[in-house]
Backbone as CSV, one residue per row, in Angstrom:
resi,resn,N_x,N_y,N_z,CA_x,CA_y,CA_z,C_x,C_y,C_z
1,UNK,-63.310,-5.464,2.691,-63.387,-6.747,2.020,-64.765,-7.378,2.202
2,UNK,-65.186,-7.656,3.532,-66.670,-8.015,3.507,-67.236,-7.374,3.062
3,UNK,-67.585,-6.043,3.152,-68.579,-5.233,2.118,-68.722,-5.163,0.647
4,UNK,-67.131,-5.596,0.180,-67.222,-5.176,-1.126,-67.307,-7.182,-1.812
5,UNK,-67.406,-8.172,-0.552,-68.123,-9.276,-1.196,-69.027,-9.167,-0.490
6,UNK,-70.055,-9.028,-0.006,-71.460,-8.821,0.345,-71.269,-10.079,0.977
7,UNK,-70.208,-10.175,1.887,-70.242,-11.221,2.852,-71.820,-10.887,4.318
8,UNK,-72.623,-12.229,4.142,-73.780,-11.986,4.488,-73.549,-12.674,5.997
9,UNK,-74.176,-12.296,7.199,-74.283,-13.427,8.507,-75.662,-13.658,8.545
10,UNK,-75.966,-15.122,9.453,-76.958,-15.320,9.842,-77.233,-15.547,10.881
11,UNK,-78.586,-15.352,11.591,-78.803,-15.756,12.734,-78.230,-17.288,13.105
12,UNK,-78.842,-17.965,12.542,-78.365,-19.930,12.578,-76.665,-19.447,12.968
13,UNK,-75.536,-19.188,12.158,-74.583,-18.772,11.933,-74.079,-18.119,13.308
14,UNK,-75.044,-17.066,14.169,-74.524,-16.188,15.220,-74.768,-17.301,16.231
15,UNK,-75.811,-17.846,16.476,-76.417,-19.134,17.562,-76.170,-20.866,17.418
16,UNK,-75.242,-20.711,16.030,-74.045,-21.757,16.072,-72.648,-21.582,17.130
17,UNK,-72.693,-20.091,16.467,-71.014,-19.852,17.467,-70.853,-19.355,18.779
18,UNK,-72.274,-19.228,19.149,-72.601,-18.888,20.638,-73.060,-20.606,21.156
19,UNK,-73.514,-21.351,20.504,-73.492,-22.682,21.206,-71.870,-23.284,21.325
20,UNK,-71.286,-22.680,20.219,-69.793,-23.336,20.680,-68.818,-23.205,21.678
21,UNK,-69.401,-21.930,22.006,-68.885,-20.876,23.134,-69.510,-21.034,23.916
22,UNK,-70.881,-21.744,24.155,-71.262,-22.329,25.370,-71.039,-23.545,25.857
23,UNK,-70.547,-24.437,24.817,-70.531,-25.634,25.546,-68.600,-25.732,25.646
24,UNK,-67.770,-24.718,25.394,-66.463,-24.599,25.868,-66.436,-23.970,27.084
25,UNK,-67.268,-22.797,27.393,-67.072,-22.612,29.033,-68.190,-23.395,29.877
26,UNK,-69.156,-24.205,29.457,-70.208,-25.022,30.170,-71.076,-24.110,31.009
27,UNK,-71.581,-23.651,29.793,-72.421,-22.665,30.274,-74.049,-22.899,29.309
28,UNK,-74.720,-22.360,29.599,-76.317,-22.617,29.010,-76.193,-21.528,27.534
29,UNK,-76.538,-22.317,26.774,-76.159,-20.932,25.353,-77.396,-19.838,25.636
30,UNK,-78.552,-20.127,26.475,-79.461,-19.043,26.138,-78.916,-18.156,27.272
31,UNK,-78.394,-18.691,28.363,-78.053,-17.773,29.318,-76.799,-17.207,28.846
32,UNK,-75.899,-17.505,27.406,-74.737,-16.824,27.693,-75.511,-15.719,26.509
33,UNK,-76.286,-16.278,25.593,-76.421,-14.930,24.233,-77.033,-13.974,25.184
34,UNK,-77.900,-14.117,26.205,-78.307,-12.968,26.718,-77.388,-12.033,27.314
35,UNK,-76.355,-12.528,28.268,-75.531,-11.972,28.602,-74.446,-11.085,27.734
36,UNK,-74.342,-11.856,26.183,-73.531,-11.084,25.509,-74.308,-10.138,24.552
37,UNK,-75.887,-10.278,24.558,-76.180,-9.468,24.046,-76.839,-8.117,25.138
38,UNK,-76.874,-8.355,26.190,-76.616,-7.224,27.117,-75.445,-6.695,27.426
39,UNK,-74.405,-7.057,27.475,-72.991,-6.460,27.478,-72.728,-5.751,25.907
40,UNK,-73.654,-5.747,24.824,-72.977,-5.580,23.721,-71.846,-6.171,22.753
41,UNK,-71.552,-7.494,23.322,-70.411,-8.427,22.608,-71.032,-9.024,21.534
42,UNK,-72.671,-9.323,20.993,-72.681,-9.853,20.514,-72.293,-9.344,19.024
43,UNK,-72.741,-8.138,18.984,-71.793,-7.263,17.805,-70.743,-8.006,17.689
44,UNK,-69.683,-7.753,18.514,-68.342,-7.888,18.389,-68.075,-9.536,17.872
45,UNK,-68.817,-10.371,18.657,-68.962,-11.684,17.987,-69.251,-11.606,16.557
46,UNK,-70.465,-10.703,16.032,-70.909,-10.868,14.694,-69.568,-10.487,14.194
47,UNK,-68.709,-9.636,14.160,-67.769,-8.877,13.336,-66.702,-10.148,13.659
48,UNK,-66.497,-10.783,14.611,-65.645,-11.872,14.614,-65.769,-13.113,13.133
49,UNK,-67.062,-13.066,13.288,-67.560,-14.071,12.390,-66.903,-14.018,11.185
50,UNK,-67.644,-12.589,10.735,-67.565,-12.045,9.275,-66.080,-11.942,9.024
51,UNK,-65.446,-11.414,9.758,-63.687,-11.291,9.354,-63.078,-12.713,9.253
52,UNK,-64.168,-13.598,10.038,-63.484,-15.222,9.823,-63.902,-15.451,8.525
53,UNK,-64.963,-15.166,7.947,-65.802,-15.586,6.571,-64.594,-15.283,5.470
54,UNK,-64.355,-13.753,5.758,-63.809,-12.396,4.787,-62.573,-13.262,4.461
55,UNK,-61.814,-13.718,5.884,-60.656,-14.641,5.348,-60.499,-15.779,4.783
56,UNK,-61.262,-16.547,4.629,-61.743,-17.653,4.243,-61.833,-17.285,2.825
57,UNK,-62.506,-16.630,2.723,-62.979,-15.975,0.705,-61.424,-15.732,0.304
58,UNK,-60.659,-14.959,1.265,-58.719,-14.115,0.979,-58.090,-15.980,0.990
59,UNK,-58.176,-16.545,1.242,-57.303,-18.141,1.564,-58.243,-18.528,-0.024
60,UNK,-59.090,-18.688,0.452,-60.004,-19.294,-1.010,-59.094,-19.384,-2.501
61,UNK,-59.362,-17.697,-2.755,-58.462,-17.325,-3.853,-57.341,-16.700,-4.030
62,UNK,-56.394,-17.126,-2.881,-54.834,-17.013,-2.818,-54.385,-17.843,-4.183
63,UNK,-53.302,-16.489,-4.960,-52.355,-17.405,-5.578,-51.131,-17.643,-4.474
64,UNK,-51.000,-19.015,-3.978,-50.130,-19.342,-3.046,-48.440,-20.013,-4.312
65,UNK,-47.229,-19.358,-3.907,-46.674,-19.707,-4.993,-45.424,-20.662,-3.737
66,UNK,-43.991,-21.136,-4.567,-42.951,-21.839,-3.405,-42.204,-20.720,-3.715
67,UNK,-41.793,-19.671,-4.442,-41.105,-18.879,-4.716,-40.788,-17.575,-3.729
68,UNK,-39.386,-18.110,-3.339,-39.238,-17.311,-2.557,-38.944,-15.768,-3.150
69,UNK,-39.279,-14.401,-3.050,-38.547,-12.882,-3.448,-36.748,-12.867,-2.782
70,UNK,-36.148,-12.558,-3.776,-34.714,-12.519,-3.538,-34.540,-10.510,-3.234
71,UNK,-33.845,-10.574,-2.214,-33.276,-9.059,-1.714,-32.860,-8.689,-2.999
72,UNK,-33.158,-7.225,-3.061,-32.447,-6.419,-4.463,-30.891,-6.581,-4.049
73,UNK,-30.442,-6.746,-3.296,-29.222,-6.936,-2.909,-28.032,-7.940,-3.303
74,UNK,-28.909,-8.832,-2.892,-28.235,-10.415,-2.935,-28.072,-10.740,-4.862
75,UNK,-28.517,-9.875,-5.674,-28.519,-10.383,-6.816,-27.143,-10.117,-7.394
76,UNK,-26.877,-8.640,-6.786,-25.290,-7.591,-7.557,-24.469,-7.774,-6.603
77,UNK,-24.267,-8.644,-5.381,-23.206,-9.174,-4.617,-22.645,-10.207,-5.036
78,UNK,-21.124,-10.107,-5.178,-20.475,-11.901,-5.830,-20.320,-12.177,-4.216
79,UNK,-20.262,-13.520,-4.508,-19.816,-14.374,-3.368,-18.351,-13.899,-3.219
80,UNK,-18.541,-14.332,-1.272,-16.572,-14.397,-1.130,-16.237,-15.789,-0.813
81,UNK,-15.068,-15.906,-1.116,-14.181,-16.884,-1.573,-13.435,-17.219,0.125
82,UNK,-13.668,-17.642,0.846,-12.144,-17.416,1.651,-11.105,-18.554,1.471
């Protein structure tokens, strides 16, 4: 889905959500991107992002309907009577 919308990240974008994540554990954002970009998380952050984006675009253009799907079942059952 991100690939095939050329869902794009940005730096601003990666060092937004690493300041958010720093000031929830109260930590220094330059001391935590280093840390997650020496552990290799910051990947994993980027791919966090983008799948948040990817869903956002899937919610965007949901046809959201109230209609509930009825069981193939429930249609050729009569009610019982007691």
């Amino acid at each position: 889905m991100a690939r095939a919308e050329d869902i794009q990240l940005s730096a601003e974008e990666i060092g937004a959500e690493i300041g958010s994540l720093a000031q929830a554990y109260d930590r220094d954002p330059k001391e935590l991107a280093t840390q997650l970009d020496r552990t290799g998380q910051i990947v994993t952050l980027a791919g966090d992002i983008i799948r948040t984006k990817a869903l956002d675009l899937l919610v965007e253009y949901a046809d959201i309907t109230d209609e509930s799907p009825q069981p193939a079942d429930a249609a050729e059952e009569p009610e019982e009577n007691d």
